[in-house]
Steps between C-alpha positions, in 0.01 A plus 500: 500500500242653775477842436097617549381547822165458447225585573555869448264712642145670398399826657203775453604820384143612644584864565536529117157269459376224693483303167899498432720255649897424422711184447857582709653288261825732540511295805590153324858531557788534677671696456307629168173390439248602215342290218806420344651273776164296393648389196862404602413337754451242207696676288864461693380183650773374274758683581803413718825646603730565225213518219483852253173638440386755252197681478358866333314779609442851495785761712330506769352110504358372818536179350827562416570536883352217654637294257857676589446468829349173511753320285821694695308299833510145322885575378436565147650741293204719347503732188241702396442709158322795550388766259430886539166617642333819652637558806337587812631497852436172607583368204860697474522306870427168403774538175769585780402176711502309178882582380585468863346157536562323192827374369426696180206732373573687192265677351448515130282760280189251422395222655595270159859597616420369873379173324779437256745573777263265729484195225938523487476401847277262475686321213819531748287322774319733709163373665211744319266681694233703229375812591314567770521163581177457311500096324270240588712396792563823647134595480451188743565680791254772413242225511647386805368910603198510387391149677658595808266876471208215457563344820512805695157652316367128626663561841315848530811679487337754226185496292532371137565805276356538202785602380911454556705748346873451384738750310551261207887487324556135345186370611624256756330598816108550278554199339545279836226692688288444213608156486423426851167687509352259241672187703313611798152610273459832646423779277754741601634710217885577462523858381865575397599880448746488205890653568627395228454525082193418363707187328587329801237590769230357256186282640536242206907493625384443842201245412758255328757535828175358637441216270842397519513496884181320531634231242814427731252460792349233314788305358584488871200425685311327206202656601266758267479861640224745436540743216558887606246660401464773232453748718720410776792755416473843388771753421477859531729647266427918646767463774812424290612838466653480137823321602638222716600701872305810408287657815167669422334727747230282589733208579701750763173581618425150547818430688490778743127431571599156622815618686291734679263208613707231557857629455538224231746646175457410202742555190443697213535207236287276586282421831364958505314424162383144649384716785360766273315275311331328817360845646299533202379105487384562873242757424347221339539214737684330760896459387814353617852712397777266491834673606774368270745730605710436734639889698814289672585444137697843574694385782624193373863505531 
């Protein structure tokens, strides 16, 4: 299944600073792209006409989604369990395209419900998709990303940041950048501005989503890759906001700073605290914002 158009494209953001670039990777789709059409491409490469799949997320998942939408393409019947969240605007958006798109999306009061609903449907059959797409596999084709950003720092496309900052959920996006970083020994650091609880958008969580992806590279290619180093990925836990969905000022501040420069949106959940949290690394040194977000997400019928 060929779903990334690759490569997607890097771009200054000089009239904020002349060190801060961006990684369009909202353009890796049709007709939604974003970091989670990374991992399925893997993910669904499975999947054929007639299959069920099941996955979780939050209301207002854009995993959820592309998954939805993704699986619907291929002929399979997708179900996703959801669970409450803060609600912004975007997110109350994404919930409607969800229910419209999947064959089923209840939501339940906790995610354990989500996940006990999930595991009934995968006992029953249904082809299981984790959340956020983040397993070994999945995280593949955020390697994939961060190789391809390699080749175009090589081809002069952009300078090498010091710095590549990602609004970090399950992990899956820092984990492959990280990953590919140390394949291609440069020191780049993945910083990853947490969204979600402490519990889940932990560095240890997000160091062993490494390990494991870096072990299924080997069992396949028999060769030895480099270790990541210790200080490779960093999380920045100030942007979270106390709960999963919750906008702060500074991350609306963030947003509207980069509409007004580049007339890129960003959403409230996610990709305005990745933002956020690359302003402040580029007062320090040169820095690349990858754009998870995908704004056509909205229009997605």
């Amino acid at each position: 299944m060929g779903l990334i158009k690759a490569p997607t494209p890097v771009a200054p953001l000089a009239s904020i600073s002349p060190l801060l670039w961006i990684k369009r990777d909202d353009l890796s789709a049709d007709p939604l792209g974003g970091n989670k059409v990374r991992a399925l491409e893997y993910l669904l490469a499975s999947v054929t006409a007639g299959d069920r799949v099941v996955t979780v997320g939050s209301a207002g998942s854009t995993h959820a989604l592309a998954v939805a939408l993704y699986g619907r393409q291929l002929g399979a019947r997708v179900r996703v369990g959801r669970w409450r969240q803060t609600m912004n605007p975007t997110a109350g958006l994404v919930a409607e395209r969800v229910a419209a798109t999947a064959e089923s999306a209840p939501i339940f009061r906790s995610p354990a419900g989500a996940y006990v609903w999930a595991w009934r449907e995968r006992l029953r059959g249904a082809h299981w998709i984790a959340a956020g797409g983040s397993t070994p596999l999945g995280v593949l084709g955020h390697v994939n990303a961060g190789l391809e950003l390699v080749e175009q720092i090589d081809a002069g496309q952009m300078p090498s940041p010091r710095y590549v900052a990602v609004p970090l959920g399950t992990g899956g996006t820092a984990a492959g950048l990280a990953l590919a970083f140390a394949i291609a020994r440069r020191e780049i650091v993945v910083v990853g501005a947490r969204v979600v609880p402490r519990i889940v958008g932990r560095r240890g969580r997000v160091m062993r989503l490494v390990r494991a992806t870096a072990r299924l590279i080997e069992e396949r290619s028999g060769e030895q890759l480099p270790p990541v180093r210790k200080d490779a990925l960093r999380v920045v836990h100030e942007a979270y906001g106390g709960s999963y969905g919750t906008e702060t000022g500074e991350s609306r501040a963030a947003a509207m700073r980069l509409d007004d420069a580049s007339g890129v949106q960003l959403d409230a959940s996610y990709s305005a605290k990745g933002f956020q949290v690359a302003l402040d690394l580029v007062e320090d040194a040169p820095t690349l914002f990858w754009l998870t977000f995908d704004p056509r997400t909205l229009q997605v019928p």
